[in-house]
C-alpha positions as CSV (number, residue, x, y, z in Angstrom):
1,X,22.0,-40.9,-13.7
2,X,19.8,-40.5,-10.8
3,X,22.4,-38.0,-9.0
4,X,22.5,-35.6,-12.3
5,X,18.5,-35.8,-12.4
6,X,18.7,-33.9,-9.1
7,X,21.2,-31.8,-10.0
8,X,18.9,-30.3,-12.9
9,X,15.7,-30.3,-11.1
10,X,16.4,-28.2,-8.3
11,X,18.0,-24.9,-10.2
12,X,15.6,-25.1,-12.5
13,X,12.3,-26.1,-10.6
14,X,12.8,-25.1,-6.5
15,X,14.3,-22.1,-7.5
16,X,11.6,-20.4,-9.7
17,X,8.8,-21.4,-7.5
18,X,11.2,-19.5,-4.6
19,X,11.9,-16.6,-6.6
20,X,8.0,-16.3,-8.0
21,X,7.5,-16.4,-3.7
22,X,9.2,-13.5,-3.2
23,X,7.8,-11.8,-5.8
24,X,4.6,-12.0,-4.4
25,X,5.7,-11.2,-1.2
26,X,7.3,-8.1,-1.9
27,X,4.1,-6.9,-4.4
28,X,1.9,-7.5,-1.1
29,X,4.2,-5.8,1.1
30,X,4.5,-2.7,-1.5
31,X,0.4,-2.7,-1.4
32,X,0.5,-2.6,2.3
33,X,2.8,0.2,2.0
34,X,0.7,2.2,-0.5
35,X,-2.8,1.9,1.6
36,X,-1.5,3.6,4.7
37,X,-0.2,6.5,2.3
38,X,-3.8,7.6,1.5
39,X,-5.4,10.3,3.0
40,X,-9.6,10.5,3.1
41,X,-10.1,14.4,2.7
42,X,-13.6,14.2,4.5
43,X,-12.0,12.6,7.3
44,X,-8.8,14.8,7.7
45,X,-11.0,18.0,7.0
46,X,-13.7,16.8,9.9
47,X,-11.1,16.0,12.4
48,X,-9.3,19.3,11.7
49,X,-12.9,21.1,12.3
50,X,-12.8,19.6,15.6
51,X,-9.0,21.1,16.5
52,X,-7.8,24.6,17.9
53,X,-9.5,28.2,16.3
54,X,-7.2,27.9,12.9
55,X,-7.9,24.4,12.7
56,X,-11.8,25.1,12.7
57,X,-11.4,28.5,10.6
58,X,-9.6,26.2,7.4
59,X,-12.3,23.6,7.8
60,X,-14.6,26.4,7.2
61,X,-13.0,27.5,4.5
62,X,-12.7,23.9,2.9
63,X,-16.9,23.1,3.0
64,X,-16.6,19.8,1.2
65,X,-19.8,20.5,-1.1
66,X,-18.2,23.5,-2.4
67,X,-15.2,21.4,-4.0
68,X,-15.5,20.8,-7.4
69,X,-14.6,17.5,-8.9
């Protein structure tokens, strides 16, 4: 009786509470992911201004203030 108690309990208890795991760890991984994906346009446009003549002639052209939202 004992033996079949274990049976059931770990395929339907250790198992969830692995695969749940996993699930998490892959939704934080994903988030990880996403973050380095995003570019700040004040930054990019700033360090670009500090670059070669082209480089400086777009940042002109791209005065943050002027963007509409």
């Amino acid at each position: 009786m004992l033996l079949e108690f274990y049976i059931l309990l770990i395929p339907f208890c250790v198992v969830p509470v692995f695969l749940v795991s996993l699930d998490c760890l892959n939704k934080i991984a994903e988030l990880k992911r996403n973050s380095h994906s995003v570019i700040d346009f004040d930054k990019f446009v700033k360090r670009k201004g500090e670059g070669d003549d082209v480089d400086i002639d777009i940042a002109k052209l791209l005065d943050i203030e002027k963007i509409a939202v």
